[in-house]
C-alpha positions in Angstrom: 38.0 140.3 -31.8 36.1 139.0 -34.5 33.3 140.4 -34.9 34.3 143.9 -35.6 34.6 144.9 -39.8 37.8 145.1 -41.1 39.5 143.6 -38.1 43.3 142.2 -38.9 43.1 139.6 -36.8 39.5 137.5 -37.1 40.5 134.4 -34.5 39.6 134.7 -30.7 42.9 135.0 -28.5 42.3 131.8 -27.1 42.6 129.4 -30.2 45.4 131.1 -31.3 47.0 130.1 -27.8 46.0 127.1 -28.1 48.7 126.5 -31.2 51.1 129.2 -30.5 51.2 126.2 -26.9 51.1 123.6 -29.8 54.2 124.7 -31.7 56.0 125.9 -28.4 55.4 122.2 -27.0 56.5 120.7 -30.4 60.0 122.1 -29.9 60.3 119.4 -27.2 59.7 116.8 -29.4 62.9 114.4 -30.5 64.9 115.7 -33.5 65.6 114.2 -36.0 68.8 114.1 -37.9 68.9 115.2 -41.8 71.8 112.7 -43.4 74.6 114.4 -44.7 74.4 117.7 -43.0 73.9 117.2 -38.8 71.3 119.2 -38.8 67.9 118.6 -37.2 64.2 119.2 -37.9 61.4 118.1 -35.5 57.3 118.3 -36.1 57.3 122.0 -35.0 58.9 122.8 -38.5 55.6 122.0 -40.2 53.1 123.5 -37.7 54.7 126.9 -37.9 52.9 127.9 -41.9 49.5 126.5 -40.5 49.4 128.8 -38.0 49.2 131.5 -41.1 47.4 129.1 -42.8 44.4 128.6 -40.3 44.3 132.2 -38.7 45.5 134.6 -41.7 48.8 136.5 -41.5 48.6 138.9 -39.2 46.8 135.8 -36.2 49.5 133.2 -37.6 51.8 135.7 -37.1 51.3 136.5 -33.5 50.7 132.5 -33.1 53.7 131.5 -34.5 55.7 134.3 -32.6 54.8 133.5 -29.5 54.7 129.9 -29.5 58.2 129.9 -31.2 59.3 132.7 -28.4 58.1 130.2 -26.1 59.7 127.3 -27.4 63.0 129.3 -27.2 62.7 128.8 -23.4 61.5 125.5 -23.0 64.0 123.9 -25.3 67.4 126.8 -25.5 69.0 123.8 -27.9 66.9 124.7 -30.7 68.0 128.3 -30.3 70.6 129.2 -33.5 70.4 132.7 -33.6 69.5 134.2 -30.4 66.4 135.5 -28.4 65.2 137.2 -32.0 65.3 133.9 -33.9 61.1 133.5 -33.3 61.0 136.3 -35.6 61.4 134.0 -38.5 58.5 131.9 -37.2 56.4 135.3 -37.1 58.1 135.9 -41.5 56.9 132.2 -42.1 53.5 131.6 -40.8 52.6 135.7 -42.1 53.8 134.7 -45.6 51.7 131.6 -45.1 48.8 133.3 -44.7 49.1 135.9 -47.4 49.2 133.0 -49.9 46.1 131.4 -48.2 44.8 135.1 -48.5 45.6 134.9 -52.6 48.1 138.0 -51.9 51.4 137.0 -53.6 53.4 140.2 -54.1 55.4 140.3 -50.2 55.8 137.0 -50.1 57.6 137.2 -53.7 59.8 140.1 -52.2 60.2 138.8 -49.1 62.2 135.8 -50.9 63.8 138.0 -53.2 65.9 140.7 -51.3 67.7 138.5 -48.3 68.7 136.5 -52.0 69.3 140.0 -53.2 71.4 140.9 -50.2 73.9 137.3 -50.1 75.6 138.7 -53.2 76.4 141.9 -50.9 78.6 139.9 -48.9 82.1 138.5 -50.2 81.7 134.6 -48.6 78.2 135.1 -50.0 79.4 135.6 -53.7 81.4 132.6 -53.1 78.5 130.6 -51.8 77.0 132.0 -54.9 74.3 128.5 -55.5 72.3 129.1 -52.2 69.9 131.7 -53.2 68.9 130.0 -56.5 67.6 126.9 -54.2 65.3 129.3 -53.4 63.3 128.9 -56.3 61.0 125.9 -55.5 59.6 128.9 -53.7 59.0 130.9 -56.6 58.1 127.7 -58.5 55.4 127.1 -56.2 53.9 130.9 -55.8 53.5 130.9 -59.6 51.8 128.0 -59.5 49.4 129.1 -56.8 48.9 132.4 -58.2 48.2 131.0 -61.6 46.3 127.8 -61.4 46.2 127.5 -57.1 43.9 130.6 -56.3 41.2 128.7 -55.1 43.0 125.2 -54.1 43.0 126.6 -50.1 39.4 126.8 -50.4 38.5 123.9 -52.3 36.2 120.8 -51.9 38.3 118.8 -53.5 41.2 117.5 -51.1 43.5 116.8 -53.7 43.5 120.4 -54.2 43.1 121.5 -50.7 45.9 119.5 -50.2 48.5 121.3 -52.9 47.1 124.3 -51.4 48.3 123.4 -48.2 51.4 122.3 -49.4 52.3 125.2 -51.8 51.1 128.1 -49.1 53.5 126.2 -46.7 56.5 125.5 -48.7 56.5 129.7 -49.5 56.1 130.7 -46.2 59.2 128.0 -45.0 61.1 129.2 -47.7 60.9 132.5 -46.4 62.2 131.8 -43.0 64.9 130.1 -44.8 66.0 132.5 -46.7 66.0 134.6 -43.7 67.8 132.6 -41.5 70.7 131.9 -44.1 71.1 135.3 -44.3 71.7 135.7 -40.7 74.0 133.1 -40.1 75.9 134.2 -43.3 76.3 137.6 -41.1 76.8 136.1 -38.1 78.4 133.1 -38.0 80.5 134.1 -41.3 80.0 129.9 -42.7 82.9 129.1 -45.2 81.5 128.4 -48.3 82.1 124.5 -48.1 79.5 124.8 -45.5 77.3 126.2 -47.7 77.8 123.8 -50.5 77.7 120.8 -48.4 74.0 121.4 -47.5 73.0 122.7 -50.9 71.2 119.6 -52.3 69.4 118.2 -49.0 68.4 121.5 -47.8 65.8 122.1 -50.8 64.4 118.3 -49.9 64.5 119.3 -45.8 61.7 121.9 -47.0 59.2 120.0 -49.4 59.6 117.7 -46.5 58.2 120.2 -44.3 55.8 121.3 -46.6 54.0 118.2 -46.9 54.8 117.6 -43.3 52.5 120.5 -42.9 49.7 119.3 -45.2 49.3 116.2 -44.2 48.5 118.0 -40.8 46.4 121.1 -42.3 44.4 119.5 -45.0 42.1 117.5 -42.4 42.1 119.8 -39.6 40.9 122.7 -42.2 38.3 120.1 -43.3 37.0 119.3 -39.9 37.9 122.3 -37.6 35.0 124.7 -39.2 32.2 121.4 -38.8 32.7 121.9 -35.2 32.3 125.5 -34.9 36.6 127.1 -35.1 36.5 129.1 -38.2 40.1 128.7 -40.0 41.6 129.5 -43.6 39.2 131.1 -46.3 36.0 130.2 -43.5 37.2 133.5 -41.2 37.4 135.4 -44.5 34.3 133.8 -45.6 32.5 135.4 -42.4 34.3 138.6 -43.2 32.4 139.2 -46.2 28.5 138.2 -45.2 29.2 140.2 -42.4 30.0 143.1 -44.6 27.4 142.3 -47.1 24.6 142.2 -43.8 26.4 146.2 -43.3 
């Protein structure tokens, strides 16, 4: 699977079981509460971008989907928006891995139209301040397309670190953005709802995002000394392969 040119997905089937089992077991793991709101978070919420992250956005994708499918069954609680919902997992980790891929555009659209579409909906105009929370997203993919290009990549962990950070907080964004929109359609939330999460939910993220490089920065470090390829290395292969064609 990785060893033919031009192939989407570059990581062998077996590592990227290994974490879709990782996220799909973190799902398990004891919730905690985020004050002011009653809503939960657990570990799983920062594993989900690496997988995009360490296997590029098509492999995190199919990681992230199935362990979040599988995490669906083994812990039903977590479950919001029906046996679809690991499709945001599959929106988060691909966006993830487009930024670690230094491709900016989709993720940028991706954010913009379900923010596009809230204003479609009457209880959405009236909940007019979610969408603009939003924009750490954009804040932090014009900072990565800008001066983060090569921070994924770097030697320098302080860098590798923000690049971590920045990829994650897109592609959590995303499935945020996402998910509002759905429960705006589905659930039809009164706008108080809406406003009554609107400070602590742009905070839940960043949390997350350095959640998830904390977690990234040293496995991307160390995971490629012992032979697992992950982030720019897979690419990295890519290319001297192509250049030995």
């Amino acid at each position: 699977m990785n060893n033919k040119k031009g192939m989407l997905i570059r990581t062998h089937p077996a590592i990227l079981a290994v974490w879709a089992a990782i996220i799909a077991v973190a799902s398990l793991l004891p919730a905690i509460p985020v004050v002011g709101t009653g809503a939960t978070f657990n570990i799983g919420d920062s594993l989900v971008p690496l997988a995009g992250v360490f296997f590029g956005p098509w492999g995190g994708a199919v990681a992230a989907g199935i362990g979040a499918f599988i995490g669906q069954l083994i812990a039903p609680h977590t479950v919001l928006f029906g046996p679809f919902q690991f499709v945001l997992a599959m929106a988060n980790a691909m966006c993830a891995g487009l930024i670690m891929r230094k491709k900016y555009l989709v993720p940028l659209v991706i954010i913009l139209i379900p923010a596009a579409v809230w204003y479609a909906f009457p209880l959405g105009r009236q909940a007019w301040g979610t969408p603009p929370t939003y924009s750490i997203a954009i804040l932090a993919l014009l900072v990565a397309w800008i001066w983060g290009r090569d921070w994924i990549g770097s030697e320098s962990r302080g860098k590798l670190f923000a690049g971590v950070f920045l990829a994650s907080l897109i592609g959590i964004v995303v499935s945020w953005a996402l998910g509002n929109l759905w429960a705006l359609i589905m659930f039809a939330l009164p706008p108080e709802i809406w406003y009554a999460v609107i400070a602590i939910a742009p905070i839940q993220r960043i949390l997350f995002a350095l959640g998830a490089a904390v977690v990234g920065t040293p496995l991307l470090i160390g995971l490629p000394k012992i032979s697992v390829p992950v982030g720019p290395t897979l690419y990295e292969e890519l290319e001297y392969e192509e250049e030995e064609i």
